[in-house]
N, CA, C and O atoms as a DFTB+ gen file, in Angstrom:
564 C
 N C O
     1  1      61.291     -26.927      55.428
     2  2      62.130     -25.959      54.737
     3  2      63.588     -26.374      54.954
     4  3      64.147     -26.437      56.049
     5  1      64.128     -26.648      53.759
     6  2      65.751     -26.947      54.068
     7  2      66.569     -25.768      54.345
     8  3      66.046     -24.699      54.032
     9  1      67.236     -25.743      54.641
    10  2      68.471     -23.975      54.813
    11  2      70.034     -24.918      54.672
    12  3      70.328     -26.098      54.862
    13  1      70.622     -23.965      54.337
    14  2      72.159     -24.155      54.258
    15  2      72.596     -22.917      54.686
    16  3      72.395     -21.719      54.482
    17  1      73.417     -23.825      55.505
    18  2      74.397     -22.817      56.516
    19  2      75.841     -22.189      56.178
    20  3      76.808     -22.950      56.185
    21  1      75.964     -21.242      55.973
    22  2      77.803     -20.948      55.616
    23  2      78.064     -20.402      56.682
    24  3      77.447     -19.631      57.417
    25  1      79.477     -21.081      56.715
    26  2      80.358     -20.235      58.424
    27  2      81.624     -20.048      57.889
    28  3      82.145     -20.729      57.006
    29  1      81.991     -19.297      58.342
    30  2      83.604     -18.998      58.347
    31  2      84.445     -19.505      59.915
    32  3      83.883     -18.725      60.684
    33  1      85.142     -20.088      60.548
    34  2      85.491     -19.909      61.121
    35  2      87.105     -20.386      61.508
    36  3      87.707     -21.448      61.349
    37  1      87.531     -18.921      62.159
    38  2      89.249     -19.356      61.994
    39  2      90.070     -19.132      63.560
    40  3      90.144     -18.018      64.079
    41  1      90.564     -20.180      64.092
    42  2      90.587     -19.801      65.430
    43  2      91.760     -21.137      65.676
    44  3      91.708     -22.181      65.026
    45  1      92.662     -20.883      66.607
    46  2      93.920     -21.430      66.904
    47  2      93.936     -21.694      68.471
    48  3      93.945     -20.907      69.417
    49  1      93.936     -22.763      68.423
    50  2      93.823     -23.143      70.042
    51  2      95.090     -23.932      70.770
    52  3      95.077     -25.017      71.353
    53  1      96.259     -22.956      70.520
    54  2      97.082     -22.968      71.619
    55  2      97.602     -22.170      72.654
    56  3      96.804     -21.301      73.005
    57  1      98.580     -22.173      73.207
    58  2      98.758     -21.516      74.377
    59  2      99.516     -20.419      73.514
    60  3      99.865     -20.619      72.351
    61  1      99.715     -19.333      74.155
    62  2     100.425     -17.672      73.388
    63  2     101.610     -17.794      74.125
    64  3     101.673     -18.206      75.283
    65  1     102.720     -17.359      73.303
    66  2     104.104     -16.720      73.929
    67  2     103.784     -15.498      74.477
    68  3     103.037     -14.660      73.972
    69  1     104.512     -15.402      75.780
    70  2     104.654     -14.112      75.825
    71  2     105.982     -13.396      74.918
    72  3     106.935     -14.006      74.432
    73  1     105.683     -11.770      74.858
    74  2     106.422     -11.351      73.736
    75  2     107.510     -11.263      74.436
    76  3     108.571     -11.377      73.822
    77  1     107.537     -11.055      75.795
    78  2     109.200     -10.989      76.543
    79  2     109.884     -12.662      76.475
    80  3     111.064     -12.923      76.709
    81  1     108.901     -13.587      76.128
    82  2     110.195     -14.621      76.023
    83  2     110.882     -14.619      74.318
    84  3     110.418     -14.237      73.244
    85  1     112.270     -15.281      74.745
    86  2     113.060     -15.519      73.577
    87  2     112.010     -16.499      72.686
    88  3     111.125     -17.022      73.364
    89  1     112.009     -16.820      71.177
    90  2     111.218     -17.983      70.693
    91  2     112.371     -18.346      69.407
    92  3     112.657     -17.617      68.457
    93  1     112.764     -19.339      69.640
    94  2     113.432     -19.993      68.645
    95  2     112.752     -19.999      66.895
    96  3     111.808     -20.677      66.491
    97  1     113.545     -19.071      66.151
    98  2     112.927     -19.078      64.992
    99  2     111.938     -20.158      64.039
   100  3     110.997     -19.879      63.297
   101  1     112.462     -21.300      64.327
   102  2     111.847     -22.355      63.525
   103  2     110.960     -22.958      64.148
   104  3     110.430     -23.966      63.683
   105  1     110.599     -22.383      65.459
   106  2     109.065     -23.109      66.594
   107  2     108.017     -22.515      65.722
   108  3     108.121     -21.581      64.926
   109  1     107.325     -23.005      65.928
   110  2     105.424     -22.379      64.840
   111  2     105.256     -21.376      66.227
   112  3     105.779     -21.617      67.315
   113  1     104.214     -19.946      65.844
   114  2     104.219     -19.228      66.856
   115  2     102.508     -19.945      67.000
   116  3     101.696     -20.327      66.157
   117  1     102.499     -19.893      68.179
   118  2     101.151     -20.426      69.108
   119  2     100.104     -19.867      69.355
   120  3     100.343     -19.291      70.416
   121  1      99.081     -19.649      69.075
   122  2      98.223     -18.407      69.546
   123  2      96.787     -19.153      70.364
   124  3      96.490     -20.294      70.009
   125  1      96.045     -18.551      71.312
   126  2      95.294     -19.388      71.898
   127  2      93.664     -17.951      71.895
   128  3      93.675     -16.752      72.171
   129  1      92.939     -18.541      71.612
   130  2      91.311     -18.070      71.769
   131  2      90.249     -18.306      72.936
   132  3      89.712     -19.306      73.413
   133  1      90.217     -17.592      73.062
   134  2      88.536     -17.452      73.805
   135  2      87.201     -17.788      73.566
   136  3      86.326     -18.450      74.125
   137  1      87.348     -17.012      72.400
   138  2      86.001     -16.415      71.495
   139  2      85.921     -16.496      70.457
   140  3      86.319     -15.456      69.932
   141  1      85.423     -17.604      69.384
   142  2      85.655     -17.427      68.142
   143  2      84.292     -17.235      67.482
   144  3      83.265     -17.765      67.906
   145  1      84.362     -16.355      66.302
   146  2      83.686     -15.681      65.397
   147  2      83.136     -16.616      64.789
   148  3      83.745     -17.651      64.515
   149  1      81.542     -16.346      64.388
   150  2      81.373     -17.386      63.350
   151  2      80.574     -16.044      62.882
   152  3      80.131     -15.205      63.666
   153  1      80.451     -15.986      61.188
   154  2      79.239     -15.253      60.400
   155  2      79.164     -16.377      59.602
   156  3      79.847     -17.346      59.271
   157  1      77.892     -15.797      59.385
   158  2      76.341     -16.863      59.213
   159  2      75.600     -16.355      58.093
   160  3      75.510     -15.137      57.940
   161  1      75.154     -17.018      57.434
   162  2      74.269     -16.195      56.295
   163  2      73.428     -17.933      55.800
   164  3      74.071     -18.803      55.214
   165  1      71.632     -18.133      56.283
   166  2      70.807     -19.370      55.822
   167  2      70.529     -18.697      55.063
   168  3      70.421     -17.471      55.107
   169  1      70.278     -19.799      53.785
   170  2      69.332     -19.339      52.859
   171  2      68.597     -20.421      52.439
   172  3      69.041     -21.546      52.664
   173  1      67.630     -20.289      51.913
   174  2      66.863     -21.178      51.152
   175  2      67.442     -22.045      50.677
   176  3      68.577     -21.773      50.285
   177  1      67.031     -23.202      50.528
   178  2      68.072     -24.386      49.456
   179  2      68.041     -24.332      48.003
   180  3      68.855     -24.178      47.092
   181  1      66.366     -24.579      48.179
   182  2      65.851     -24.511      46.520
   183  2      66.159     -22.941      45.339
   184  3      66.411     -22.905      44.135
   185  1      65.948     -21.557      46.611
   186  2      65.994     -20.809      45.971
   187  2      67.167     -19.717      46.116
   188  3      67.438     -18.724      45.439
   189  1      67.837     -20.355      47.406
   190  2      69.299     -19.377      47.589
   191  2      69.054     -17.664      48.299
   192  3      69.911     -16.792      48.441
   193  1      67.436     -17.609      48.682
   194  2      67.212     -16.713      49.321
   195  2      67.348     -16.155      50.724
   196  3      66.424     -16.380      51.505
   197  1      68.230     -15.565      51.068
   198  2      68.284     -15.498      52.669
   199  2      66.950     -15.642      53.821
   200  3      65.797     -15.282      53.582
   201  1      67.259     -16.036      54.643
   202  2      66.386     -16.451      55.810
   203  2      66.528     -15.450      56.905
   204  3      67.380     -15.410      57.792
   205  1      65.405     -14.552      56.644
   206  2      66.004     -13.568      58.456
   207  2      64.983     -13.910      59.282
   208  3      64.118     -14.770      59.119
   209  1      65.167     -13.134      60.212
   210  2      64.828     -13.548      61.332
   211  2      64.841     -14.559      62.261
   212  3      63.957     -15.052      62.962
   213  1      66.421     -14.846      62.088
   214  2      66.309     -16.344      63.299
   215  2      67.441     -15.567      64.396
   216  3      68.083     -14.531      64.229
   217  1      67.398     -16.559      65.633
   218  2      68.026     -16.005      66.483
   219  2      68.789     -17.176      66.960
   220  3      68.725     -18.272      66.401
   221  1      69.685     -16.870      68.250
   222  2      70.415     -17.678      68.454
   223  2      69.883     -19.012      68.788
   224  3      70.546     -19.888      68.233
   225  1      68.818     -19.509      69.574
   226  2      67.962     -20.795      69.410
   227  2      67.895     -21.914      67.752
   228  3      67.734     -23.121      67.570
   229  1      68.101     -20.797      66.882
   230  2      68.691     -21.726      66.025
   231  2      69.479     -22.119      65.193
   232  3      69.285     -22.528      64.048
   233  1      70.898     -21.925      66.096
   234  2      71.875     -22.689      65.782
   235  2      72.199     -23.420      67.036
   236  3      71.851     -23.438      68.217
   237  1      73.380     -24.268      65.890
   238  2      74.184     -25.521      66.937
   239  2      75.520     -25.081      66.362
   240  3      75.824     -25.102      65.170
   241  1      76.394     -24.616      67.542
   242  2      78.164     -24.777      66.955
   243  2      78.630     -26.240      67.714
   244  3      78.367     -26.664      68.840
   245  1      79.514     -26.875      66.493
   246  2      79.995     -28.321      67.611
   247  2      81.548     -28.385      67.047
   248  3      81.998     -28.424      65.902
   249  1      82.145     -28.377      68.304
   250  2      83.664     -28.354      67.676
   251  2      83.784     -30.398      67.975
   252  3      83.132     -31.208      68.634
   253  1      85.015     -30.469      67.037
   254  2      85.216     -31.845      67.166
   255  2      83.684     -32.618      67.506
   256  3      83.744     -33.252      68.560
   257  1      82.848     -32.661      67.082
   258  2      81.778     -33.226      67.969
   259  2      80.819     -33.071      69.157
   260  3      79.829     -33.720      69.494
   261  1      81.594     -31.720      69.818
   262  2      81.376     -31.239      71.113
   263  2      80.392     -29.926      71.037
   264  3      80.809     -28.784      70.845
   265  1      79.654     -30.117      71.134
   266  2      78.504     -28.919      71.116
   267  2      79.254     -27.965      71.982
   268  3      79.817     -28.266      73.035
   269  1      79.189     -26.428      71.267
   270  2      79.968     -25.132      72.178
   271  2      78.867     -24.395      72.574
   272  3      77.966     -24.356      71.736
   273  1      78.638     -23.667      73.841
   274  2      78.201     -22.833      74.059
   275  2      78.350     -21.536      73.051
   276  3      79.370     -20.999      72.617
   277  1      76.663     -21.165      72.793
   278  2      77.004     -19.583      72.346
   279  2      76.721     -18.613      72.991
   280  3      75.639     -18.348      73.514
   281  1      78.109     -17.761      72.994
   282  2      77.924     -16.735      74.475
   283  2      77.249     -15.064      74.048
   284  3      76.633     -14.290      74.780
   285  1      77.710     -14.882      72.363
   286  2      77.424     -13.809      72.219
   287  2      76.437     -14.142      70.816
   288  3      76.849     -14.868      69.910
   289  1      75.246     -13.573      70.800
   290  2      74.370     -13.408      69.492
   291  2      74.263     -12.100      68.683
   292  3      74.460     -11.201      69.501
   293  1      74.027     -11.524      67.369
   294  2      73.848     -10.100      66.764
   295  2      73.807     -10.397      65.642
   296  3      74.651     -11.078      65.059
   297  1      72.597      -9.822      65.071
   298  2      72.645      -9.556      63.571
   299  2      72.679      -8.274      62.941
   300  3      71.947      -7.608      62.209
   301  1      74.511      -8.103      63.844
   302  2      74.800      -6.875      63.147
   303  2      75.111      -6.010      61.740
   304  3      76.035      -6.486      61.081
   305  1      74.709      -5.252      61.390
   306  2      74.392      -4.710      60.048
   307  2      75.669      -4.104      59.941
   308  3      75.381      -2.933      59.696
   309  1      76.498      -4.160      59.963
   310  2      78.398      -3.221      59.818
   311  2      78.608      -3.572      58.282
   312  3      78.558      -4.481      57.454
   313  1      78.863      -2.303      58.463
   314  2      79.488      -1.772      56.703
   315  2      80.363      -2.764      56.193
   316  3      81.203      -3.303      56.914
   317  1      80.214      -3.048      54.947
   318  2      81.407      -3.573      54.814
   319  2      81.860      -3.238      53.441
   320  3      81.103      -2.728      52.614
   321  1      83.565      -3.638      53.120
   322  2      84.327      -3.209      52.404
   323  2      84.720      -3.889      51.572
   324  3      85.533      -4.740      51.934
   325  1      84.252      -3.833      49.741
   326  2      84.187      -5.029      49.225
   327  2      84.843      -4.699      48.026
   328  3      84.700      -3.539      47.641
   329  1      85.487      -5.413      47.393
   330  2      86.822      -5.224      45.982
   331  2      86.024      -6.031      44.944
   332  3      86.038      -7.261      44.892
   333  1      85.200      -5.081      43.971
   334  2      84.418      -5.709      42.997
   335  2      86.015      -6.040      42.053
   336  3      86.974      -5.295      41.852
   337  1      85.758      -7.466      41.633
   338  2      87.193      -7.973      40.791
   339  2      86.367      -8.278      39.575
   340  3      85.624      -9.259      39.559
   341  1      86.478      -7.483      38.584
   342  2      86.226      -8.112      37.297
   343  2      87.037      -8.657      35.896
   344  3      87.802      -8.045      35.150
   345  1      86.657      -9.753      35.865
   346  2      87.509     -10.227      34.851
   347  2      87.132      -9.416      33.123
   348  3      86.056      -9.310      32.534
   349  1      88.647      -8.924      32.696
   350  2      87.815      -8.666      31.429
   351  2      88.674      -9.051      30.122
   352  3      88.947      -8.493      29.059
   353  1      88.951     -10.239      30.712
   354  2      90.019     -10.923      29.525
   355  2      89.607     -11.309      28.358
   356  3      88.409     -11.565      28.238
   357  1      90.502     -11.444      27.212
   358  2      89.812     -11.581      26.213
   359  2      88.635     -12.891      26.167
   360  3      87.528     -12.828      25.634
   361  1      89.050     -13.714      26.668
   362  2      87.884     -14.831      26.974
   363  2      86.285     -14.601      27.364
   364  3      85.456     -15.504      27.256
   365  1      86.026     -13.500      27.751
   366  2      85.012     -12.771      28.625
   367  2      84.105     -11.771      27.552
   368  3      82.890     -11.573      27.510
   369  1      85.355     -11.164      26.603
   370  2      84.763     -10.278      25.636
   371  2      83.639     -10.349      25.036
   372  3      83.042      -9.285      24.870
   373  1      83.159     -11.333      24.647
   374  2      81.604     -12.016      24.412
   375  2      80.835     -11.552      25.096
   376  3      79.871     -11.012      24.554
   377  1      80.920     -11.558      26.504
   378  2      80.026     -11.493      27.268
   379  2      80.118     -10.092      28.595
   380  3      79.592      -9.923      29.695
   381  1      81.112      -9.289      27.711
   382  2      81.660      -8.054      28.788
   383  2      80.603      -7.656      28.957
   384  3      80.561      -7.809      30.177
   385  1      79.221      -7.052      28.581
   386  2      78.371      -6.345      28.568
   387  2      77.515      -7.337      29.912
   388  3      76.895      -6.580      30.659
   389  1      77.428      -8.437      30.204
   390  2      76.568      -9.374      30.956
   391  2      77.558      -9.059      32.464
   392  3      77.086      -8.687      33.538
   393  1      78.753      -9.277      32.225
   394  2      79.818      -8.663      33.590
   395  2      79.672      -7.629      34.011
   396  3      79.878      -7.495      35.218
   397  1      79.255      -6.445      33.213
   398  2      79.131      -4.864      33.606
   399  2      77.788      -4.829      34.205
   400  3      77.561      -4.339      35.312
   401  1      76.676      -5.502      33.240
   402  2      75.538      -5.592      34.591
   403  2      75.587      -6.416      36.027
   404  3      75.060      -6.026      37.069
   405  1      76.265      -7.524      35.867
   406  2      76.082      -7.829      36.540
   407  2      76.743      -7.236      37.700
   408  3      76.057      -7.144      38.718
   409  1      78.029      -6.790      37.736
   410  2      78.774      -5.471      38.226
   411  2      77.554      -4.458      39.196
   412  3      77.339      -4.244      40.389
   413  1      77.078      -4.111      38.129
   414  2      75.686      -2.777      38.533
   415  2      75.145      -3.408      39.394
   416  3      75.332      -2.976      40.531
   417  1      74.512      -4.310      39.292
   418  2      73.347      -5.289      40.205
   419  2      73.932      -5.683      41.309
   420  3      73.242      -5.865      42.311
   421  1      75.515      -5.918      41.336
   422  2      76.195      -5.853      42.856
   423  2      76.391      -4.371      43.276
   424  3      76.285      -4.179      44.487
   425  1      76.539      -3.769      42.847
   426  2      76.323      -2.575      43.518
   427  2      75.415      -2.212      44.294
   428  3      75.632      -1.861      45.454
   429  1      74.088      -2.257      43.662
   430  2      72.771      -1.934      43.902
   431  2      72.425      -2.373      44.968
   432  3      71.716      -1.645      45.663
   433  1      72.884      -4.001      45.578
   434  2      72.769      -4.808      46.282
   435  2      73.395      -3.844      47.321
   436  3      72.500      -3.860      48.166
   437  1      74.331      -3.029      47.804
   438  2      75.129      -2.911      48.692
   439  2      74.024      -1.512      49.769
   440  3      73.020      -0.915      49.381
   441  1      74.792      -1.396      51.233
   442  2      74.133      -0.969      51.653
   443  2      74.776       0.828      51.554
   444  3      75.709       1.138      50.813
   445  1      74.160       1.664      52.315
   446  2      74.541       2.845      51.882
   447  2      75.735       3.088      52.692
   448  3      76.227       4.149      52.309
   449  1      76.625       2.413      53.935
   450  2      77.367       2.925      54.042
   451  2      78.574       1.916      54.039
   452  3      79.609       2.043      54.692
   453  1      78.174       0.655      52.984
   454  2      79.267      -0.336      52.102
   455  2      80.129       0.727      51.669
   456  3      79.801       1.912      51.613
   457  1      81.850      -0.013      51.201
   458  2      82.004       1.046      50.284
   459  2      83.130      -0.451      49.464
   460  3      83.475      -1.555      49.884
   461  1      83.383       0.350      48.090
   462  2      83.796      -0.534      47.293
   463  2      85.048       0.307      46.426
   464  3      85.378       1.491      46.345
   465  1      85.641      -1.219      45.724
   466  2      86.850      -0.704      44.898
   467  2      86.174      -1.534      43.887
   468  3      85.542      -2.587      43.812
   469  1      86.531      -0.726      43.263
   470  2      86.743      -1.601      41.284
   471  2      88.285      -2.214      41.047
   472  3      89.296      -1.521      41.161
   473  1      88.286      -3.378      40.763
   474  2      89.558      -3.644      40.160
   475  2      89.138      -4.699      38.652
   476  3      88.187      -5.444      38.416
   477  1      90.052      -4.406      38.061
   478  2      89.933      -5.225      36.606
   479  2      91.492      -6.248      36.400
   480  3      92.599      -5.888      36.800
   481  1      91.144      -7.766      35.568
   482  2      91.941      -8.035      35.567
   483  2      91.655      -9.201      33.753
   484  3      90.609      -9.796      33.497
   485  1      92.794      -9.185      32.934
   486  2      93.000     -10.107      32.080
   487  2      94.068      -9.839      31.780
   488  3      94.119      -8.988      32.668
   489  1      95.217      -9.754      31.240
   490  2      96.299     -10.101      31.050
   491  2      97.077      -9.415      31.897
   492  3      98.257      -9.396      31.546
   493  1      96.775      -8.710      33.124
   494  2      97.144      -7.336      33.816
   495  2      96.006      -7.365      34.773
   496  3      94.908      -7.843      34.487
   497  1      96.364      -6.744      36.115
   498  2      95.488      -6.342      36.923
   499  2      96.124      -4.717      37.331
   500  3      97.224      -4.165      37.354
   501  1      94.608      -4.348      37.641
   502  2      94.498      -2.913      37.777
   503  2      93.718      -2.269      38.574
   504  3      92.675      -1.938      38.010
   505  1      93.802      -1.907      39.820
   506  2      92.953      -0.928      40.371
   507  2      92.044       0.022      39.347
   508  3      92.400       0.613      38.328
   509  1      90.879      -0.042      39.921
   510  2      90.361       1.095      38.651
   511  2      89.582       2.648      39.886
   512  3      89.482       3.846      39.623
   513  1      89.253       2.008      40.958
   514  2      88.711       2.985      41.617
   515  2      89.119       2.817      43.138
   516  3      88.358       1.934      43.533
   517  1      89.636       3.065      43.821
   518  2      89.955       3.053      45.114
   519  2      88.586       3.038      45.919
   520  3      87.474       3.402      45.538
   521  1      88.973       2.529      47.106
   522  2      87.084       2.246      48.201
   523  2      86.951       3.685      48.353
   524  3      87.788       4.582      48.453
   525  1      85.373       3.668      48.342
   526  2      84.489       4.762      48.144
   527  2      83.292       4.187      48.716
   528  3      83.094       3.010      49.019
   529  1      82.425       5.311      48.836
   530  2      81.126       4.943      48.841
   531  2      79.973       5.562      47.719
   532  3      78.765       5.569      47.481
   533  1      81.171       6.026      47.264
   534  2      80.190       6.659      45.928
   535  2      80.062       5.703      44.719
   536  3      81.071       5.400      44.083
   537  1      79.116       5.329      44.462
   538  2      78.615       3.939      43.781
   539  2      78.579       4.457      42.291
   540  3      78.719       3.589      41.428
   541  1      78.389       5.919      41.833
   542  2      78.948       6.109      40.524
   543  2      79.769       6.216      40.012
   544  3      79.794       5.809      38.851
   545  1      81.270       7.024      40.786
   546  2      82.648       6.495      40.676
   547  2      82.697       5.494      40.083
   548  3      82.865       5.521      38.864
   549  1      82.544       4.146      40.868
   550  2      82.815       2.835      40.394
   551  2      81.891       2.590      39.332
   552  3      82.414       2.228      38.279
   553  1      80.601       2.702      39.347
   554  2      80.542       2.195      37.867
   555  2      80.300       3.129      36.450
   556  3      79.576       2.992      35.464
   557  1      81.299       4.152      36.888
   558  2      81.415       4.864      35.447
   559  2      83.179       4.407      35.536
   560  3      83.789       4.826      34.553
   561  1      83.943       3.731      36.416
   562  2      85.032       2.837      36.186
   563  2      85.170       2.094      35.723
   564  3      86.275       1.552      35.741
């Protein structure tokens, strides 16, 4: 079974100012880590379907080459807060009706205590619904 892995990870490994020293405006400010975040999401190769149930045994993080210890594991389920952006420029008009489902079908996807904004954009962008968790709001937006 092949899987593909997506990571995010963003982490700065220098030493920190303290805020009581002076710092010369044009120095880069420094920041230094501990602990860096990775989220994870395998899925299938062929079919792009997520893979659950794995645990920390299978992964490998390697910085520069250097295999890292992983200190903390969770496949935590936390809400999250997501800005449906739809394009509805005239270019799209053809196919507005295929965007609005597909719109719905991300919704549907979300969990019950996700919450979402509608925004629209073609020659203009526009908030259409501020985050909510009320999933008809947004798509009667």
């Amino acid at each position: 079974m092949a899987l593909l892995l997506l990571a995010l990870v963003e982490a700065a490994a220098y030493p920190i100012h303290s805020q009581t020293q002076q710092r010369n405006e044009d120095e880069p400010l420094r920041l230094s880590t501990q602990l860096v975040v990775v989220d994870a999401q395998v899925l299938r190769k062929k079919t792009g379907i997520p893979v659950n149930g794995l645990s920390q045994r299978d992964f490998v993080i390697y910085e520069e080459g250097v295999k890292q210890p992983i200190t903390h594991f969770s496949q935590d389920k936390l809400p999250l807060s997501i800005v449906l952006l739809l394009d509805v420029s005239a270019s799209v008009t053809p196919a507005i009706q295929q965007v609005r489902d597909s719109g719905i079908r991300a919704l549907n996807e979300l969990k019950s205590g996700d919450e979402v904004a509608l925004m629209a954009f073609g020659a203009w962008a526009k908030v259409l619904q501020d985050f909510t968790k009320d999933r008809q709001l947004v798509a009667s937006g």
